[in-house]
N, C-alpha and C positions, 0 to 999 in steps of 0.2 A: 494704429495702436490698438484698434479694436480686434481686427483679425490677429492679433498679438495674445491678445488676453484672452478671445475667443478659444483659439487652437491651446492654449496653455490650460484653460477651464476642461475642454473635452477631452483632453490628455490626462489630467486628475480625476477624470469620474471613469475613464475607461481602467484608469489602474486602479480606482476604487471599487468600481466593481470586479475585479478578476481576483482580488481578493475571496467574496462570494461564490463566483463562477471561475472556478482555477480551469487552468488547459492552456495559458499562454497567449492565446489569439489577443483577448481585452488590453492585456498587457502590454505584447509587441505596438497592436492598436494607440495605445496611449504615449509608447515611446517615440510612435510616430509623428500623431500630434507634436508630441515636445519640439522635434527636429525641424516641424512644418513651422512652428513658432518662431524657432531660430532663423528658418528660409524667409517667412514675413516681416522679420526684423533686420534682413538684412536688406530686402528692399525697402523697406520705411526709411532705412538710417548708415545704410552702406558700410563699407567699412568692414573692420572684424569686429571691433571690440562689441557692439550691440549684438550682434548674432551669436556670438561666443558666450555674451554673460548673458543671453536670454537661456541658450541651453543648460549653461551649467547650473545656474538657478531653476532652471526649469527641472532638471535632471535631481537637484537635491531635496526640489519639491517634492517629487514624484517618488523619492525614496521616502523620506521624514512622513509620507502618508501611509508609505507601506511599512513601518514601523512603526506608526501608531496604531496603525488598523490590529496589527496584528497583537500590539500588546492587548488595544482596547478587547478586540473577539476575541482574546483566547478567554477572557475575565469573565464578558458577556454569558448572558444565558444561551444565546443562539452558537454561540462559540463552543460552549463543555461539547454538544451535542456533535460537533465536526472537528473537536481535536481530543485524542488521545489524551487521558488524562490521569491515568497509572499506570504502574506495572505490575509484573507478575513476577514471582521467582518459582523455582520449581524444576523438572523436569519432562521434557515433553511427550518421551516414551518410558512404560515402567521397567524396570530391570529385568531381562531374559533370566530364565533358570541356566544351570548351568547344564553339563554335557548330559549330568543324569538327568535328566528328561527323556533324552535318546531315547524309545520303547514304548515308553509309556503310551496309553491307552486311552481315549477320551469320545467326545463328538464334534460337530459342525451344528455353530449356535445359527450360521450363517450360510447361504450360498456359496460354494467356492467358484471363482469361475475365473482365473485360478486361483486367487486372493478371497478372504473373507474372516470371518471370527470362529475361535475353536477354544471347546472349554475342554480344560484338564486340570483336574484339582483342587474343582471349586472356584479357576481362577480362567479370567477370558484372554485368548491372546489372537494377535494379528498372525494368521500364518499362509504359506504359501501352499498349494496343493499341486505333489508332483504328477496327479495322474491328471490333471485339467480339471473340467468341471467336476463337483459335489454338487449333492443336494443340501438341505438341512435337516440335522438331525442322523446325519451317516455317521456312522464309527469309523476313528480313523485310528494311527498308531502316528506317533513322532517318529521321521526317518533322519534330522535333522536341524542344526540351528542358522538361521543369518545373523549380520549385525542389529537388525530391528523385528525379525518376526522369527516364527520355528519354521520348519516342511514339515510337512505331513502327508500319507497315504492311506489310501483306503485301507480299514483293516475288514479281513475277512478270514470268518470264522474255520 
């Protein structure tokens, strides 16, 4: 009975802690326990019925902890700190100009090497550089748009 209770105890403290330490291993760890529980009960008491309702009890243990745990941490102080706890609305890139930009004329706030920041109009944008590397600070012209940045080339005078 003790290696019963034993393997059932180390089985709820490896799922208690994988809660803390996520990655699965504590986890698997504990369900194994549970299983080894069910295998010591079945040599205490033979049979199925004791092996069977050692794991399933064991197994609803082993949930009922990871649904407290979980409500209890998410409330916890230790918990805000490791779970997500708003959202955002919004949009994650700002709105391209449209084709008239084509020509227009600006700098490099940024390195291109091919990618980097280029202001045109007082405003910063992601853009791509068709000759490769820029420096900062080069003048370029808009030769183009993508769906998330413009092109751009060296402009020369």
């Amino acid at each position: 009975m003790e290696s019963i209770l034993t393997a059932l105890l180390f089985g709820y403290i490896l799922i208690l802690v994988e809660g803390f330490l996520p990655g699965g291993i504590l986890g698997l760890a504990g369900a194994f326990c549970i299983g080894l529980a069910s295998y010591f009960a079945y040599l205490e008491y033979g049979g199925l019925l004791a092996p069977t309702l050692t794991f399933v009890l064991g197994a609803l243990g082993g949930l009922l902890i990871v649904f407290i745990e979980f409500k209890w941490l998410s409330k916890s102080r230790l918990g805000k700190n490791l779970f997500l706890s708003g959202s955002t609305d919004g949009i994650s890139n700002k709105e391209l100009p449209g084709e008239e930009i084509i020509g227009q004329k600006g700098k490099t706030l940024t390195e291109h090497k091919p990618e980097g920041i280029t202001l045109l109009n007082q405003k910063n944008y992601d853009a791509f550089c068709e000759d490769g590397f820029l420096p900062k600070g080069t003048s370029i012209v808009v030769t183009g748009r993508d769906d998330f940045r413009i092109r751009v080339k060296r402009f020369i005078n």
